[in-house]
C-alpha atoms as an extended CHARMM CRD file, in Angstrom:
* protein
*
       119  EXT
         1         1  UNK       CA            -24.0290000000       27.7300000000      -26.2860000000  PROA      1               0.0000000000
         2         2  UNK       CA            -22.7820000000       28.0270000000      -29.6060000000  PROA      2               0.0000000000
         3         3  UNK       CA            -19.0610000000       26.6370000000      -30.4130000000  PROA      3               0.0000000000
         4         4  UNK       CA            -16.8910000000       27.8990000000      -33.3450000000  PROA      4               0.0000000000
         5         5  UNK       CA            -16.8410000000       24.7450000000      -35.1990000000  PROA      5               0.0000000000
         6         6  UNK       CA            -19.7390000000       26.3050000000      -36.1550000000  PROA      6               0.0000000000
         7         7  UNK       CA            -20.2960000000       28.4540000000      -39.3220000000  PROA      7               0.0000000000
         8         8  UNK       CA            -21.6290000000       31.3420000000      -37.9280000000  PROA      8               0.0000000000
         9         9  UNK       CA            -23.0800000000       32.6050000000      -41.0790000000  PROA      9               0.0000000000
        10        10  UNK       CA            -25.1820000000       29.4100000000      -41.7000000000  PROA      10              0.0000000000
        11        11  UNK       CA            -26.1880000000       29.1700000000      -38.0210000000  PROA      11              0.0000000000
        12        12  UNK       CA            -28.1190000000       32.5090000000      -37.9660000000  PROA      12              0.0000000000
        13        13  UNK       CA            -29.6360000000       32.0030000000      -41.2120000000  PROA      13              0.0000000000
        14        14  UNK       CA            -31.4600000000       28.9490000000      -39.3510000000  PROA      14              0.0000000000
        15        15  UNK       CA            -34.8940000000       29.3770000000      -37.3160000000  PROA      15              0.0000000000
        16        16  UNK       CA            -34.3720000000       29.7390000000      -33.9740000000  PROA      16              0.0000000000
        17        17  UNK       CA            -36.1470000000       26.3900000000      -33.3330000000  PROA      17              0.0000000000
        18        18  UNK       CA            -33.6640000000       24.4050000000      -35.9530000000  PROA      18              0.0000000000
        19        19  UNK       CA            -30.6150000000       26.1210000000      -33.6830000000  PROA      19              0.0000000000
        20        20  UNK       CA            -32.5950000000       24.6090000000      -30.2010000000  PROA      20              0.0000000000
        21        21  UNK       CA            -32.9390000000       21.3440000000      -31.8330000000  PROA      21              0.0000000000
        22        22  UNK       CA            -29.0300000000       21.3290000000      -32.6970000000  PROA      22              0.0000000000
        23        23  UNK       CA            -27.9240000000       23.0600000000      -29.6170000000  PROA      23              0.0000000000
        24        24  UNK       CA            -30.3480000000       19.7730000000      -27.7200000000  PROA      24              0.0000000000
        25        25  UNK       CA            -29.2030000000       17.0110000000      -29.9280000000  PROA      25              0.0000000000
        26        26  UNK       CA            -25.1210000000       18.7160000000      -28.8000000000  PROA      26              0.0000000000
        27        27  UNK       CA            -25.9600000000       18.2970000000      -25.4000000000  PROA      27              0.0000000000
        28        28  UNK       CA            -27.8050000000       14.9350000000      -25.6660000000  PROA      28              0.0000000000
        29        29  UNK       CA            -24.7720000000       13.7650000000      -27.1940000000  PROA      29              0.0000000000
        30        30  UNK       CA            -21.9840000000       15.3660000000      -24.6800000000  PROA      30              0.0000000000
        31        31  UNK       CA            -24.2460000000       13.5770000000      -21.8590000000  PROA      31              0.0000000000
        32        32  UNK       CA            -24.6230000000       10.3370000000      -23.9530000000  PROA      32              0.0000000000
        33        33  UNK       CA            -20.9300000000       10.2580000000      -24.6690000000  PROA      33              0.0000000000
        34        34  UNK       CA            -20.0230000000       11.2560000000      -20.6420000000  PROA      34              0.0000000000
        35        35  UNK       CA            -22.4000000000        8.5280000000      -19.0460000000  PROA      35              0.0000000000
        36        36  UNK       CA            -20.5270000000        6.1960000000      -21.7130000000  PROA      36              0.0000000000
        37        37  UNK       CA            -17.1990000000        6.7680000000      -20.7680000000  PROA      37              0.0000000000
        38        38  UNK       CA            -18.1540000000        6.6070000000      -17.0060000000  PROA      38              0.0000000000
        39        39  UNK       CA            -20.3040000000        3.2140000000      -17.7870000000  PROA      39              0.0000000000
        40        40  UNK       CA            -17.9600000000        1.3810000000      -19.7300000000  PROA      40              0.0000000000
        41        41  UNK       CA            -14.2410000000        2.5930000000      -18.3890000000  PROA      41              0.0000000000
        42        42  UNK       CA            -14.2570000000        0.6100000000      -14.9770000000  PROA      42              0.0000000000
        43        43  UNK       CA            -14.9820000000       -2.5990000000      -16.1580000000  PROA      43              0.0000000000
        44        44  UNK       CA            -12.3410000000       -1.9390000000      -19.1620000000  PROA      44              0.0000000000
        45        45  UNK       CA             -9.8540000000       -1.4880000000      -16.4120000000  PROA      45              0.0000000000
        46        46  UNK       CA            -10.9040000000       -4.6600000000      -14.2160000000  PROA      46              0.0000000000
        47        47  UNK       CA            -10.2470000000       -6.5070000000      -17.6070000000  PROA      47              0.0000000000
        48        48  UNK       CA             -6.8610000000       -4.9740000000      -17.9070000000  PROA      48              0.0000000000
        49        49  UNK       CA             -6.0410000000       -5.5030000000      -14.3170000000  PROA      49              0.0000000000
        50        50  UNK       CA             -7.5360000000       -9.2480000000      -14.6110000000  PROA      50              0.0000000000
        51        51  UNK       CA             -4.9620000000       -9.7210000000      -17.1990000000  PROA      51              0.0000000000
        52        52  UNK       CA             -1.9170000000       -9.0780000000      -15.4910000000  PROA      52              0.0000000000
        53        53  UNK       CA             -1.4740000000       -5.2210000000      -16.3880000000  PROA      53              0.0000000000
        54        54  UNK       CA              0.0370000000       -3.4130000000      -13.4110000000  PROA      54              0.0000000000
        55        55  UNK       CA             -1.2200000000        0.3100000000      -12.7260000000  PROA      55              0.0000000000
        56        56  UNK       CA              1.6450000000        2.7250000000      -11.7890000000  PROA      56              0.0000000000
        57        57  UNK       CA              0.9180000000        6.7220000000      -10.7210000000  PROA      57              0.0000000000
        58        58  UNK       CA              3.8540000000        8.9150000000      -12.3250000000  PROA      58              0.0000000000
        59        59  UNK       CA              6.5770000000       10.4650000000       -9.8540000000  PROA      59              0.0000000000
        60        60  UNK       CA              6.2000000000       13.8470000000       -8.8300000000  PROA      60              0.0000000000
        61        61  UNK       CA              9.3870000000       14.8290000000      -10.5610000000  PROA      61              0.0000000000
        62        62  UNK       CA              7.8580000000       13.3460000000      -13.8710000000  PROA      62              0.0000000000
        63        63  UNK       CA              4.6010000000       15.2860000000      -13.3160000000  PROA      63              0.0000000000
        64        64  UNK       CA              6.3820000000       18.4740000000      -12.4820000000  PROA      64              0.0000000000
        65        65  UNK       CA              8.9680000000       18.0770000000      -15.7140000000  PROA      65              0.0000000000
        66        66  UNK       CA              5.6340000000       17.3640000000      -18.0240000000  PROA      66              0.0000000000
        67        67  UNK       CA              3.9530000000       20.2040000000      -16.7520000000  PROA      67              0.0000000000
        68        68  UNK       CA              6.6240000000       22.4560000000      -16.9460000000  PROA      68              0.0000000000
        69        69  UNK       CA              7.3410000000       21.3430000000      -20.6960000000  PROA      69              0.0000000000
        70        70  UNK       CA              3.8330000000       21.8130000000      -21.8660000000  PROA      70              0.0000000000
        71        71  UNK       CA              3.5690000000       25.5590000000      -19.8510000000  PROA      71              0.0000000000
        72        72  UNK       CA              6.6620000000       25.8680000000      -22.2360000000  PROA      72              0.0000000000
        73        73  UNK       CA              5.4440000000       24.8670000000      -25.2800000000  PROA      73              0.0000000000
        74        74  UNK       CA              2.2260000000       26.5070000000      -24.4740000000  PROA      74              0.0000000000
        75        75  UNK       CA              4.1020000000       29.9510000000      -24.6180000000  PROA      75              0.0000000000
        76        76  UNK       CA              6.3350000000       29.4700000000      -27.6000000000  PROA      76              0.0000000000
        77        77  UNK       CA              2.5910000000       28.2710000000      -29.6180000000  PROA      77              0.0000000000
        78        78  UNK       CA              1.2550000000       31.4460000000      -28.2820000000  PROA      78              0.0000000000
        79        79  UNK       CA              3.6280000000       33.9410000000      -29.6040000000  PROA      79              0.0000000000
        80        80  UNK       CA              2.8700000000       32.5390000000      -33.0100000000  PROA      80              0.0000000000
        81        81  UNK       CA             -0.4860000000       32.0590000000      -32.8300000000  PROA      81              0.0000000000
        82        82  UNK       CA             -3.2480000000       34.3820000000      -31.6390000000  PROA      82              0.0000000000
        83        83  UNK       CA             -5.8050000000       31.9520000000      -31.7800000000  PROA      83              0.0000000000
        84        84  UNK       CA             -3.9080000000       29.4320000000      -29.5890000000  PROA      84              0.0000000000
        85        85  UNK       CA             -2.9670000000       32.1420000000      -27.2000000000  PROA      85              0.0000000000
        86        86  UNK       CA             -6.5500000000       32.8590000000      -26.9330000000  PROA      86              0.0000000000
        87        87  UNK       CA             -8.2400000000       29.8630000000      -26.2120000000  PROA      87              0.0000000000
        88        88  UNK       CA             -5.6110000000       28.6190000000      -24.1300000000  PROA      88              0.0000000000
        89        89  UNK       CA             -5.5780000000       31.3900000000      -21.8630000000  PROA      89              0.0000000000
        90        90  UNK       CA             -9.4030000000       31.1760000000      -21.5520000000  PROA      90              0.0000000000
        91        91  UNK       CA             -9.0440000000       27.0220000000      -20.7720000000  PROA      91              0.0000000000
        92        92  UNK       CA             -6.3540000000       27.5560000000      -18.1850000000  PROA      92              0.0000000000
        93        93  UNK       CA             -8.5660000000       30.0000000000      -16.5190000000  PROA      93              0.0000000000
        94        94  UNK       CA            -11.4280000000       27.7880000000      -16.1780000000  PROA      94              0.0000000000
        95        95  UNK       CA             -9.0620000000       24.9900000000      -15.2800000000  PROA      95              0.0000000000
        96        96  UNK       CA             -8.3580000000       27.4530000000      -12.8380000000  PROA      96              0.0000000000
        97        97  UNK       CA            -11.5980000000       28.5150000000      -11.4470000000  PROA      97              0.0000000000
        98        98  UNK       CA            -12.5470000000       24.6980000000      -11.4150000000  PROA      98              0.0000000000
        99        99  UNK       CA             -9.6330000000       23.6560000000       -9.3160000000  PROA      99              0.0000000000
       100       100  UNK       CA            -10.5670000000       25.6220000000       -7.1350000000  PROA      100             0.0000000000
       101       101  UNK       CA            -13.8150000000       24.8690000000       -7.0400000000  PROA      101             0.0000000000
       102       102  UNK       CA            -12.9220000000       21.1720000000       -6.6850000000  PROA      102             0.0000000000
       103       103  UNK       CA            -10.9050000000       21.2260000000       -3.8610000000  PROA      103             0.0000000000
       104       104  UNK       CA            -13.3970000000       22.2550000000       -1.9320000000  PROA      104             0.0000000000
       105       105  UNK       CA            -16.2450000000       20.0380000000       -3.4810000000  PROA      105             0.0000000000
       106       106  UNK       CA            -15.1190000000       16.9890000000       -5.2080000000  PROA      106             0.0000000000
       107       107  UNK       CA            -11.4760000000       16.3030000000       -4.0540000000  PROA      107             0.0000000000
       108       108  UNK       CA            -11.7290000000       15.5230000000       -0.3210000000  PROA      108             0.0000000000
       109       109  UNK       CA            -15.0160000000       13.2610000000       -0.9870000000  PROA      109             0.0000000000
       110       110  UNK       CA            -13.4840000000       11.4170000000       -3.5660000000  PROA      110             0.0000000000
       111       111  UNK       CA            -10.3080000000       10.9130000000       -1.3870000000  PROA      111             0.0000000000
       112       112  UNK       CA            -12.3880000000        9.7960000000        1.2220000000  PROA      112             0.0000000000
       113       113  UNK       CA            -14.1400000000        7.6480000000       -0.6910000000  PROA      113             0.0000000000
       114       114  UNK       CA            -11.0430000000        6.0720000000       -2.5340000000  PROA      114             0.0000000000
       115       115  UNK       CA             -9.3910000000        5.3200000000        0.7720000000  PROA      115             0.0000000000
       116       116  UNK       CA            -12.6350000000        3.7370000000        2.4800000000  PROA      116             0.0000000000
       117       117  UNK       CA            -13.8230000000        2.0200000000       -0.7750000000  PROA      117             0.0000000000
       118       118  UNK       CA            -10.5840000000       -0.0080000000       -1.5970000000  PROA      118             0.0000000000
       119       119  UNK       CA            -11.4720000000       -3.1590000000       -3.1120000000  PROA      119             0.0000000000
């Protein structure tokens, strides 16, 4: 998958096997960086809660006025700018399609599992 951080022009002028060594090395690191966050965030936030800090979820209202003010600013951005307008439309519909998609195969688990797993 090629991403447009990339200079197009200088990409294709590479061999094909220089592009599947970058495009391998880019996913190596995505999954490097991924299995990172996973490793080292729970621990982090034993340390936190160790110390004292106290975890609160934000109200619904709070949630609802956030969201609404992004969707907001989302729309004025995109009436400027084309490019905005276009990627964010195609990331809110994969957000979408992968909402979707996990309620029906990550949510309930994980629910379950948070509930039965309580430390």
């Amino acid at each position: 998958m090629l991403f447009a951080f990339v200079n197009l022009d200088k990409w294709s002028s590479l061999p094909k096997h220089y592009q599947a060594v970058l495009e391998q090395a880019g996913h190596y690191a995505n999954t490097w960086m991924m299995a990172k966050y996973d490793q080292l965030n729970p621990p982090a936030l034993k340390r936190l809660l160790a110390g004292g800090t106290k975890l609160h979820v934000f109200s619904q209202p709070v949630m609802e006025a956030s969201y609404s003010a992004a969707m907001e600013l989302h729309g004025e951005i995109s009436k400027e700018n084309a490019s905005f307008k276009k990627v964010n439309e195609s990331m809110m519909d994969f957000t979408r399609n992968g909402y979707q998609w996990f309620q029906v195969a990550e949510l309930n688990y994980d629910s379950f599992m948070v509930r039965h797993t309580r430390a």
